[in-house]
VOPAVO-199256 format. One record per atom (N, C-alpha, C): x, y, z; residue number from 1; atom name. Coordinates in steps of 0.02 Angstrom, whole numbers, plus 50000, padded with zeros to 5 digits. Layout:
N
+-------+-------+-------+-----+-------+
:     u :     v :     w : num : atome :
+-------+-------+-------+-----+-------+
:     X :     Y :     Z : NUM :    CA :
...
+-------+-------+-------+-----+-------+
***
This chain:
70
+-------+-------+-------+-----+-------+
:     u :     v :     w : num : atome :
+-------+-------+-------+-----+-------+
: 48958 : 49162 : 51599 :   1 :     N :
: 48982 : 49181 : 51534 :   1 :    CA :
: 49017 : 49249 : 51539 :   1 :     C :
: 49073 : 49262 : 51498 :   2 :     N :
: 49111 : 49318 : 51512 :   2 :    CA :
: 49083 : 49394 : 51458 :   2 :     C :
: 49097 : 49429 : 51493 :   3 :     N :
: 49062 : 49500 : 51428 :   3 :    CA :
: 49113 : 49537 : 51376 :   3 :     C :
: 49076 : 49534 : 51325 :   4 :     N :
: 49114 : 49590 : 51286 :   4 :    CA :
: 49092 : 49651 : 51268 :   4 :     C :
: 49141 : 49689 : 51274 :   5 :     N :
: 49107 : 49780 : 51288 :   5 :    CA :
: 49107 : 49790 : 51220 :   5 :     C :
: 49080 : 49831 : 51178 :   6 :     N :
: 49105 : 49841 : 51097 :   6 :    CA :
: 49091 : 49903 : 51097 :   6 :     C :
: 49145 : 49968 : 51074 :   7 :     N :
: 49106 : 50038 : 51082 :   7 :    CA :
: 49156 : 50069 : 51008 :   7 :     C :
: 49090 : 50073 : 50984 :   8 :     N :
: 49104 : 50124 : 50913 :   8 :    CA :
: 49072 : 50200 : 50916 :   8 :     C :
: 49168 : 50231 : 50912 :   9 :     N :
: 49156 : 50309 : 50913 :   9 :    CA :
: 49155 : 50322 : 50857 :   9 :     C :
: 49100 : 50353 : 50817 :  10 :     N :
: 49082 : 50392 : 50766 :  10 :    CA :
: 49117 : 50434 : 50748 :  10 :     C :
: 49158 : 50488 : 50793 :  11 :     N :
: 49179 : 50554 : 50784 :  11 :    CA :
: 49276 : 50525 : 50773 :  11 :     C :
: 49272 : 50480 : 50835 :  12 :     N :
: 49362 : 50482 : 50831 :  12 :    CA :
: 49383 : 50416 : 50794 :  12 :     C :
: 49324 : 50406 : 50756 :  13 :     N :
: 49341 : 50356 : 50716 :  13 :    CA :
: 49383 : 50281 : 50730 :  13 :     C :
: 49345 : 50247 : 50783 :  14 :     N :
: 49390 : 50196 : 50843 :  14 :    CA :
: 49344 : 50145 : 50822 :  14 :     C :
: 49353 : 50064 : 50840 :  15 :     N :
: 49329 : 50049 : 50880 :  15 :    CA :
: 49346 : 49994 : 50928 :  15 :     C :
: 49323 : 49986 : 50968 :  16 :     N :
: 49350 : 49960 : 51042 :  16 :    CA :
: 49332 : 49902 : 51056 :  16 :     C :
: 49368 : 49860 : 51074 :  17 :     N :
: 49321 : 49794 : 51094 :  17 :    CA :
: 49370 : 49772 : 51166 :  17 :     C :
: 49308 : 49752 : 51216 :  18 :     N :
: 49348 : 49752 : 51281 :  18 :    CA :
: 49348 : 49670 : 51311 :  18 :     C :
: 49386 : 49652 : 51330 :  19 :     N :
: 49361 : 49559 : 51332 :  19 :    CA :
: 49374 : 49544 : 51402 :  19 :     C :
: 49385 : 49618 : 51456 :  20 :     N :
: 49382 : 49591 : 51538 :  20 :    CA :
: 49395 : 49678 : 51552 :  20 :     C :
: 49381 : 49678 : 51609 :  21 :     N :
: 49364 : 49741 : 51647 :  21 :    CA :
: 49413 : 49796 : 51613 :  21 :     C :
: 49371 : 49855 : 51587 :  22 :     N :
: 49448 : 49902 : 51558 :  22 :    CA :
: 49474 : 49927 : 51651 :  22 :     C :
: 49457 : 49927 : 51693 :  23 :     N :
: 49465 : 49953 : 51760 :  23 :    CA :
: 49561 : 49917 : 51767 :  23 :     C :
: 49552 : 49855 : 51740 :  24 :     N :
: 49636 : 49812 : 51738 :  24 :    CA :
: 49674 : 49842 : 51693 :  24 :     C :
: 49652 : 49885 : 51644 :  25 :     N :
: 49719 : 49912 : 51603 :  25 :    CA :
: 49779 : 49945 : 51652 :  25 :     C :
: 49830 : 49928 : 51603 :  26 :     N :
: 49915 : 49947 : 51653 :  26 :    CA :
: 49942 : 49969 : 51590 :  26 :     C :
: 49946 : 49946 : 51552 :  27 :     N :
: 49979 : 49974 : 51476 :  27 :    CA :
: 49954 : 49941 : 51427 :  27 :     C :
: 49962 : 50003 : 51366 :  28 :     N :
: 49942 : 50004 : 51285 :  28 :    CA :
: 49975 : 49998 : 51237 :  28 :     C :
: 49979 : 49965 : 51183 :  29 :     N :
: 50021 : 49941 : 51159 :  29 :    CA :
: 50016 : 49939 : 51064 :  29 :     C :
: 50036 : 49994 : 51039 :  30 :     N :
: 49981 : 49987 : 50964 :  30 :    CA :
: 50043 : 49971 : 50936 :  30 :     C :
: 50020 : 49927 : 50866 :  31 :     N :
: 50059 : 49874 : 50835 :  31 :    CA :
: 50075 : 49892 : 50765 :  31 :     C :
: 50096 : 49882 : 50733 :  32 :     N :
: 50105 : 49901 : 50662 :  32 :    CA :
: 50041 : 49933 : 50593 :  32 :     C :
: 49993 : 49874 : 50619 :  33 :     N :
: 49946 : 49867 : 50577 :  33 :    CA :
: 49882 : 49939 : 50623 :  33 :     C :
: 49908 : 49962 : 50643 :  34 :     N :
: 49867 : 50043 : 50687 :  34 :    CA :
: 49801 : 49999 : 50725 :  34 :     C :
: 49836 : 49956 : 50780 :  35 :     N :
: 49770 : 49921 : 50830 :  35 :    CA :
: 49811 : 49932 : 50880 :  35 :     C :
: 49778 : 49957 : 50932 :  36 :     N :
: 49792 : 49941 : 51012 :  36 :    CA :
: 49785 : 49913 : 51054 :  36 :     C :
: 49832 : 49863 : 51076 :  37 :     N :
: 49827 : 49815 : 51108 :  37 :    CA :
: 49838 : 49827 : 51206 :  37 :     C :
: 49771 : 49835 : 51214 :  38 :     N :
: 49780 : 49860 : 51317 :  38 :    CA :
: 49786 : 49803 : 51346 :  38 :     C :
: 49838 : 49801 : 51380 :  39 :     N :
: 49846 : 49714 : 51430 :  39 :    CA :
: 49834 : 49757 : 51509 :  39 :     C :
: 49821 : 49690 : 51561 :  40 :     N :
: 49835 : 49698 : 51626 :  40 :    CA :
: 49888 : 49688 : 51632 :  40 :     C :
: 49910 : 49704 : 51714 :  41 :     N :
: 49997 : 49709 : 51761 :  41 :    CA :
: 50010 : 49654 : 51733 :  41 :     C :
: 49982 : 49585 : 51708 :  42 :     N :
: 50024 : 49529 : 51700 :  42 :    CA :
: 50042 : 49512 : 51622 :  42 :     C :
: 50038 : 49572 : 51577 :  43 :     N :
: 50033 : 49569 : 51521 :  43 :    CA :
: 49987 : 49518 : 51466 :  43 :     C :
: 49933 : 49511 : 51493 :  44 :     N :
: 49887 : 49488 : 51451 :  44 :    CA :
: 49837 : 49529 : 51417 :  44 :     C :
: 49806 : 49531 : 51333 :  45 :     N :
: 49788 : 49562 : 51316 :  45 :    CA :
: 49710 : 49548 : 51355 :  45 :     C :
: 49683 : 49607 : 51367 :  46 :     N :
: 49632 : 49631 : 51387 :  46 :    CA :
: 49559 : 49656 : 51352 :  46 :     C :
: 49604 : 49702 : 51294 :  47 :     N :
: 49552 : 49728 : 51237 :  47 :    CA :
: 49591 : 49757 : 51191 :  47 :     C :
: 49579 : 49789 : 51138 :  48 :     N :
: 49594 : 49801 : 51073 :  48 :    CA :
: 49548 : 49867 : 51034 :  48 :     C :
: 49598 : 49918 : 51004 :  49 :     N :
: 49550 : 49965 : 50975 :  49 :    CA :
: 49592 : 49960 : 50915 :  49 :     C :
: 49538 : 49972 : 50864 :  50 :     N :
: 49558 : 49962 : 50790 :  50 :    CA :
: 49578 : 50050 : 50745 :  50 :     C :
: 49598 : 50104 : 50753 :  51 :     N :
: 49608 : 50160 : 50738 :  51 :    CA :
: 49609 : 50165 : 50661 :  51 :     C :
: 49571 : 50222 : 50661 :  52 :     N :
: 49537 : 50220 : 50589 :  52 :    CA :
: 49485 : 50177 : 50564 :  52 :     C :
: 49427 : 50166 : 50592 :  53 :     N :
: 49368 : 50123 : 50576 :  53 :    CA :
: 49353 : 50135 : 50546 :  53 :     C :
: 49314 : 50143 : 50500 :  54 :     N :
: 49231 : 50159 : 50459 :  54 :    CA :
: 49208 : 50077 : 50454 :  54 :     C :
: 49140 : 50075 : 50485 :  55 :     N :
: 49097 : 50015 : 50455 :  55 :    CA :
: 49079 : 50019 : 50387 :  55 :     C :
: 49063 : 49974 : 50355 :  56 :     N :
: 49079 : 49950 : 50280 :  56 :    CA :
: 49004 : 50000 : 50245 :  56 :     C :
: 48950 : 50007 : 50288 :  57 :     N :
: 48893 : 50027 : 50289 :  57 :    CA :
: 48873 : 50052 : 50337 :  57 :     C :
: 48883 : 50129 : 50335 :  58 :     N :
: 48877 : 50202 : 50391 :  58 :    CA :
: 48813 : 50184 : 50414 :  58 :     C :
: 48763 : 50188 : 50385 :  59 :     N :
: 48675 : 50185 : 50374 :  59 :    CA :
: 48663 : 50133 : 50412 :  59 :     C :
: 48690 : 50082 : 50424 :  60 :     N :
: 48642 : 50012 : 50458 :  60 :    CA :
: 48679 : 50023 : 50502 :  60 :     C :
: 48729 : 50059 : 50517 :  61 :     N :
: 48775 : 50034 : 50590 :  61 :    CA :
: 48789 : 49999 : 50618 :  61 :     C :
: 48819 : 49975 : 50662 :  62 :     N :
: 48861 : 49922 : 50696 :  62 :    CA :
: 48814 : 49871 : 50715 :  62 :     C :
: 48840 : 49819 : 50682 :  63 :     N :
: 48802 : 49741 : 50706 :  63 :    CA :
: 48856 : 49694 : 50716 :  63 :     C :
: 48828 : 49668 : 50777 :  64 :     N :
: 48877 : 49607 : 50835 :  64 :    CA :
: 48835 : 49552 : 50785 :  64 :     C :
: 48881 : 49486 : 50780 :  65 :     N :
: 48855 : 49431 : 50780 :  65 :    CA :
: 48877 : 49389 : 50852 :  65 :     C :
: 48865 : 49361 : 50899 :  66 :     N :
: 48890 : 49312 : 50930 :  66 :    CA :
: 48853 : 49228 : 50934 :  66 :     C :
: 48917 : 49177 : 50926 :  67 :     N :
: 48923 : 49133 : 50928 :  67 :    CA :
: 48932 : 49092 : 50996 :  67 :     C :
: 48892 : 49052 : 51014 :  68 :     N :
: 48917 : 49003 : 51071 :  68 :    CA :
: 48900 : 48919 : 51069 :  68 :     C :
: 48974 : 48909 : 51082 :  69 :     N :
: 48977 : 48836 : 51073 :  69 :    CA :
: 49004 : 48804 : 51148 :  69 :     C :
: 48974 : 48747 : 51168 :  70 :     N :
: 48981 : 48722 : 51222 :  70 :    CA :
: 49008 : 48656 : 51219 :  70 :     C :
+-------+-------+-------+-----+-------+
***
């Protein structure tokens, strides 16, 4: 099964979600809507940071749901 990294910065107000090694980033790429899109050398997206976060509810903090279907 493959991993996903998820890292919420509090201070710089980010957050990050990584969907294969950040070690493969080659270039970044932020898009209209203020998300950054990091691909590897072969231009595939890699991971994604959302700029300007706040979770909807500071107090409970960050909760993953994951889903798996086979």
């Amino acid at each position: 099964m493959d991993k996903v990294k998820v890292i919420y910065d509090a201070v710089g107000h980010t957050l990050t979600v990584w969907l294969d090694d950040p070690a493969k980033e080659a270039v970044c790429e932020e898009t209209a809507d203020e998300v950054v899109l990091m691909k590897d050398g072969q231009g595939r997206v890699i991971g994604f940071e959302l700029l300007h976060y706040r979770p909807a509810n500071a107090e409970a903090g960050l909760a993953v749901e994951t889903v798996v279907r086979t």
